[in-house]
N, C-alpha and C positions, 0 to 999 in steps of 0.2 A: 217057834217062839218058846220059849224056855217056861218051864212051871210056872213060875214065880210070878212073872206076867201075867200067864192066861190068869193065876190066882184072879190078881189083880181084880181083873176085868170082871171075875165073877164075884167077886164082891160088890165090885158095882155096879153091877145087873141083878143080883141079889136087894142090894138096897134102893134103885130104882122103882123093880118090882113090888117092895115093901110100899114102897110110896105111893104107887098106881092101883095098887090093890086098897089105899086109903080112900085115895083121891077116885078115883073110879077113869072108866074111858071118858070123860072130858079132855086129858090133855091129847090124847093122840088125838083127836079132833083136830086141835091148836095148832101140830104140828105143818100140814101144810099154810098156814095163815104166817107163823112163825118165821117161815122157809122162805116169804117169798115177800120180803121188805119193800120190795120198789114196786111189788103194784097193790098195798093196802096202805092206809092212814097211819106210817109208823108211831105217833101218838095212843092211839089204838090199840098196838100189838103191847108199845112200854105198857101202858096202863093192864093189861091183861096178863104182862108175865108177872107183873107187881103183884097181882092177885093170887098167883102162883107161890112167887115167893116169899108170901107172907103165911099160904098156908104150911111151909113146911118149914116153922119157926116153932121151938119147943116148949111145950107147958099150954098150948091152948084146950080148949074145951070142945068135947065134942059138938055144941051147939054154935060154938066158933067156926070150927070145920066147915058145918054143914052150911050155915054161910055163904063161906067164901066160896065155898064150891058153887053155890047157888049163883052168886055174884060173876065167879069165872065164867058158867054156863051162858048164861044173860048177856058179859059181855062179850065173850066169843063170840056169839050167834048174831050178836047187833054188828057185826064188823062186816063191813063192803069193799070189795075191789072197786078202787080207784076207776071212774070215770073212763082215762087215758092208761089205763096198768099196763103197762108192756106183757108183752108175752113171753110165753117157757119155750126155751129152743131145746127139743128133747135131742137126745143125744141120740138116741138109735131107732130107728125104725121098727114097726111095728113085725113083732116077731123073727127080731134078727137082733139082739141082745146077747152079747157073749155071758154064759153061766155057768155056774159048778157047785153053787149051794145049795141044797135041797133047804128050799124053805115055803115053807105051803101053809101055815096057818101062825096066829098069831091071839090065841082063846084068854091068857092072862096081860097082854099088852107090857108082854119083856120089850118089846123093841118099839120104838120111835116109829117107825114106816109097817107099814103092810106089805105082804106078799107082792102087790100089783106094783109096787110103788118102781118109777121112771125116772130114770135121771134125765136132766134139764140143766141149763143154765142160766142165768138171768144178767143181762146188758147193764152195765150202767156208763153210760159213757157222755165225753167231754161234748161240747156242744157244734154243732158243724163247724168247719171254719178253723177249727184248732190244730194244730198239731202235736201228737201225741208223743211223749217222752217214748212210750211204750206199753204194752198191754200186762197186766197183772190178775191170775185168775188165783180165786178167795176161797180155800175151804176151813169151813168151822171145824171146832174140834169135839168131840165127844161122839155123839148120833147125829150134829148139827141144831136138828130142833131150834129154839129157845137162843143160843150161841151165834144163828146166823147174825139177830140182829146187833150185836157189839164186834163180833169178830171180821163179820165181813161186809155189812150196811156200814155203822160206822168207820171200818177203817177204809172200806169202798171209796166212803165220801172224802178222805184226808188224801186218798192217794190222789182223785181228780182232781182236788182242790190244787195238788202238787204238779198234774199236768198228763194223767195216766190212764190210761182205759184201763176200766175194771169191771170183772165180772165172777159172779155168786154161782159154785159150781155143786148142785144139789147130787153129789156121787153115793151109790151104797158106801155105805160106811164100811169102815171096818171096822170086823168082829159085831157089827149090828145088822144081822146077823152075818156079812158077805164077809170075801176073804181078800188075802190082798192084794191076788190078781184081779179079781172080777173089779175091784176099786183104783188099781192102776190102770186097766184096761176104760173108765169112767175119764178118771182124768186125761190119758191119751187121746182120745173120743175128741174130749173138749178143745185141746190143744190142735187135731187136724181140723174141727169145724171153724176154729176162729181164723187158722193158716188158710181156709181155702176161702175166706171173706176179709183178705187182707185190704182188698181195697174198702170195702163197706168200713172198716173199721180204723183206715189211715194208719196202719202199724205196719212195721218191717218183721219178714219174714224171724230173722234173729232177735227181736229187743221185746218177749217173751217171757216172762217170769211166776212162777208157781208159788203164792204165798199159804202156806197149811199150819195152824194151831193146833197144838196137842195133837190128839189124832188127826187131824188131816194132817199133822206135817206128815202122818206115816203114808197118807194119800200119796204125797210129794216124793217122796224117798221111793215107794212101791212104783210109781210113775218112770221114776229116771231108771230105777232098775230093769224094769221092763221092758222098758221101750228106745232110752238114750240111744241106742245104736242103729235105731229104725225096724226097730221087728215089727213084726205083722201080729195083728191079735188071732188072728186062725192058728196062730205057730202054738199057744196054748190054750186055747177052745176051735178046738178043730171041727166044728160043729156051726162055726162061726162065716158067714159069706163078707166076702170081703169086697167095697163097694170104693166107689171115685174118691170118696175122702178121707180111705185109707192111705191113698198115694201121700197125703200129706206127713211132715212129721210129728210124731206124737207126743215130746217131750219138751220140759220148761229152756230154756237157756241161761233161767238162772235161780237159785231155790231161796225161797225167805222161808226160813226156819225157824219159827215162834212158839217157844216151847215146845218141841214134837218131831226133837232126833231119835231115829231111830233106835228101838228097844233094844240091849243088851241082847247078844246070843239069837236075834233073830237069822233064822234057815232062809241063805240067799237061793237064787236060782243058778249063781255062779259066784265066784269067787271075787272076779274083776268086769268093773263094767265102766263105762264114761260117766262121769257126773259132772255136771258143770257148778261155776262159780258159786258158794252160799253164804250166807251171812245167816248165823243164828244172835236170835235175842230173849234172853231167858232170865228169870229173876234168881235172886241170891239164894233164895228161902226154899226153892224147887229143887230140893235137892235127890228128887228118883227123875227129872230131866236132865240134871246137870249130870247124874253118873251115866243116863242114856249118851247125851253130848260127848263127854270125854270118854266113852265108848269109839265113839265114829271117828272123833278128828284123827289120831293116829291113821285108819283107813284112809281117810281125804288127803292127809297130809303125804303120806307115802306114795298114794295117786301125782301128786303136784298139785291137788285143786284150791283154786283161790280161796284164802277162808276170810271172812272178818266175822269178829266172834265180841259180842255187846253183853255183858251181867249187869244186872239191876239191883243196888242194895236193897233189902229190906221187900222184896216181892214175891208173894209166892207163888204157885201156879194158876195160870191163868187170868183173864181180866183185861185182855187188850182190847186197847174201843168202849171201855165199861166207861168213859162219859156220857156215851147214850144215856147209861144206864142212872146213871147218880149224877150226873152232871158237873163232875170235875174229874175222875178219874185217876191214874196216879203221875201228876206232873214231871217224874222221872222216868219212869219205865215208857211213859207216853215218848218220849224222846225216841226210841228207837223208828220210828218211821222218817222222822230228819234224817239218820242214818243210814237208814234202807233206802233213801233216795238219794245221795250220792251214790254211794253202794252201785245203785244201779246206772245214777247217769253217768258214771265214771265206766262201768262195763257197756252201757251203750254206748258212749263214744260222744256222750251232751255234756259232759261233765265242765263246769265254770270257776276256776277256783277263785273268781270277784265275785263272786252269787256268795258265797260261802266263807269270806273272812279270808 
């Protein structure tokens, strides 16, 4: 990854840390509550991140602060799993995790997750009885956190509404602190467990799709480089046992690209690799995504790979699914999922052009 990037990122883990070091360990508390939309009161969680984002508004008083913080603590603590909460389908077995970061403590709360922390993934799906367009698996961008609940609760619920199995895939992040194998090697994970319960889930083997914001799209992109061609996760953590749901394969069949192509000058593992069909959708205003984007397409393009490629006037980074959040959201940029569903039912083979004008 090029200077300039890791900068980046360390600035905004520099400014994070400023903030947590205000705010104290309450929010990493939050974060598993955050993460896991379909089995707590999402009422609940809005209300709790509001409390958040009100403390890190400029010019309050320390007696304001101490408040809200008050107020966060109280309402975190009153919050219950749902009755019926589904459960975390962890991705790896206990002590068979492929690794390579050394990361063992966590004393200032730079990062979102702890040491211990397990990737999972969370179901939300159409009702029995239905037939699925296709499956679409959800990662937020940033550390996730706070972001599950707009980027992949809410936009979970728009793709089922449209006719889609969707699922919330809690992977090490990257650069929080993990790398972007040990986060592609996550996303693979997911994609063999859903393939080896095709029938539990009424989805075809091929009709697959990987949707990543901002950094998870780099989840997306690290996934298809990885693994597109059927590798084995032992082939780089050799350290790794390799079990019946490895047989499956590990990659999307088609990438929704939401703000979060791939970084400029990121170090491949190879030069050439499969990638399949993508559609990016990104706003006007994001203009260090749009130079990431028109980075890559020349690479896609020279590959053959199908592109369609959506810009948003007047949007800047980030904010899909933010009707959760404020309750209209931005009525143009929100278009892009009508999109991404032709997009798809046209590559899966459902495509209606009398549904569609």
């Amino acid at each position: 990854m090029p200077d300039q990037v890791t900068e980046k990122y360390k600035q905004m883990r520099e400014a994070m840390k400023a903030f947590r070091k205000e705010f104290g360990e309450e929010i990493n508390k939050a974060i598993p509550l955050y993460e896991d939309p379909t089995r707590y009161p999402v009422q609940d969680l809005l209300a709790l991140s509001a409390i958040q984002q009100e403390f890190r508004k400029e010019g309050l008083s320390e007696e304001e602060k101490a408040e809200l913080k008050r107020r966060f603590a109280e309402k975190r603590d009153s919050i219950r799993l749902l009755p019926d909460a589904p459960e975390r389908i962890w991705l790896w077995p206990e002590g068979n995790m492929p690794k390579e970061t050394v990361y063992e403590s966590n004393p200032d709360f730079e990062y979102d997750h702890e040491p211990d922390f397990r990737p999972y993934y969370l179901e939300m799906l159409l009702p029995e009885g239905e037939t699925p367009i296709g499956g679409i698996v959800l990662v937020a961008g940033g550390t996730h956190g706070m972001g599950t609940i707009n980027e992949c609760y809410e936009v979970g619920l728009e793709f089922n509404a449209l006719g889609y199995q969707c699922f919330i895939l809690q992977c090490r992040p990257n650069l929080g602190p993990w790398s972007r194998r040990e986060t592609a090697a996550d996303a693979a994970r997911c994609f063999r467990l859903i393939r080896a319960s095709l029938d539990k889930y009424r989805l075809k083997d091929d009709c697959l799709a990987f949707a990543g914001f901002s950094n998870g799209g780099v989840t997306g992109d690290a996934c298809i480089e990885f693994y597109s061609e059927g590798q084995k996760v032992s082939s780089y953590f050799p350290d790794y046992r390799e079990d019946e749901i490895d047989r499956a394969y590990g990659a999307p069949n088609a990438y929704l690209c939401v703000y979060g192509a791939r970084h400029l000058g990121t170090a491949l593992s190879r030069p050439d690799f499969s990638y399949p069909p993508t559609f990016f959708a990104i706003g006007r205003k994001d203009f260090g995504c749009i130079a990431n984007m028109n980075g890559l397409l020349p690479w896609l393009w020279n590959k053959e790979v199908p592109v369609e490629i959506h810009t948003f006037a007047g949007h800047p980074h980030g904010y899909a699914g933010w009707k959760i959040i404020n309750g209209k959201g931005d009525p143009n940029f929100d278009l892009w999922i009508t999109h991404a569903d032709v997009f798809l039912r046209d590559l899966f083979s459902v495509y209606d052009p009398d549904l569609h004008g």
